[in-house]
C-alpha positions in Angstrom: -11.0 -7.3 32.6 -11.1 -9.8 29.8 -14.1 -7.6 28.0 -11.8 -4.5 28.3 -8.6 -6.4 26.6 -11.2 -7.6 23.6 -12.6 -4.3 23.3 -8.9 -2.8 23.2 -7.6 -5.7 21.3 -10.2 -4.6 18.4 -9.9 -0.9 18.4 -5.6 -1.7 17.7 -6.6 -4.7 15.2 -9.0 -2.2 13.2 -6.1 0.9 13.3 -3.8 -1.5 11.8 -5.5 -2.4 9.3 -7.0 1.2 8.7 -3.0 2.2 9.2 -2.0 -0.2 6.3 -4.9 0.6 3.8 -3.8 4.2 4.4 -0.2 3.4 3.6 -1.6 1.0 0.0 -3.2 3.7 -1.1 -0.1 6.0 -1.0 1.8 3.5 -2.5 0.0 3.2 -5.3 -1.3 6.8 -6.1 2.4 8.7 -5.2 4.8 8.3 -8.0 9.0 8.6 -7.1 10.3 12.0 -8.1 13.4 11.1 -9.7 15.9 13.9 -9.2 17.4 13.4 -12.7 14.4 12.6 -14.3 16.0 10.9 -17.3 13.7 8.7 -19.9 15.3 5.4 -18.9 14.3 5.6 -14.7 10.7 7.1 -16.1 10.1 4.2 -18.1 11.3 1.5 -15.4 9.7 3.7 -12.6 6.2 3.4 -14.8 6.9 -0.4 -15.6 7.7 -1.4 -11.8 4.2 0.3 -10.7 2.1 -1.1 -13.7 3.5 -4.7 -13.2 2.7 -4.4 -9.0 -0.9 -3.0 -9.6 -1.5 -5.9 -12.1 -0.2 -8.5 -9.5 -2.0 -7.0 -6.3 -5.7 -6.9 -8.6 -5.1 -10.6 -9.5 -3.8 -11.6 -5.5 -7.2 -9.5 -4.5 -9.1 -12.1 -6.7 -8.0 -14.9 -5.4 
């Protein structure tokens, strides 16, 4: 019973994790389609992702 729940308790540990690497990746190859897409929201939408990447390649460093 308690080999069951550990064997369980690992397959649901390792699709979370496979769940969220999944959903990084999206994140940071999708880009917003702006409806309008006016040169102002371009620029901030481009500054927003460059800044994040920067931040999550130094936190993966650590």
């Amino acid at each position: 019973m308690l080999n069951e729940f550990v064997v369980k308790y690992g397959k649901a540990v390792y699709n979370r994790r496979h769940a969220e690497e999944d959903e990084d990746f999206k994140t940071m190859t999708l880009k917003v389609i702006l409806s309008p897409d006016r040169p102002i929201e371009r620029k901030a939408r481009d500054s927003y992702t460059r800044i994040w990447g920067l931040q999550q390649m130094s936190s993966s460093q650590l």
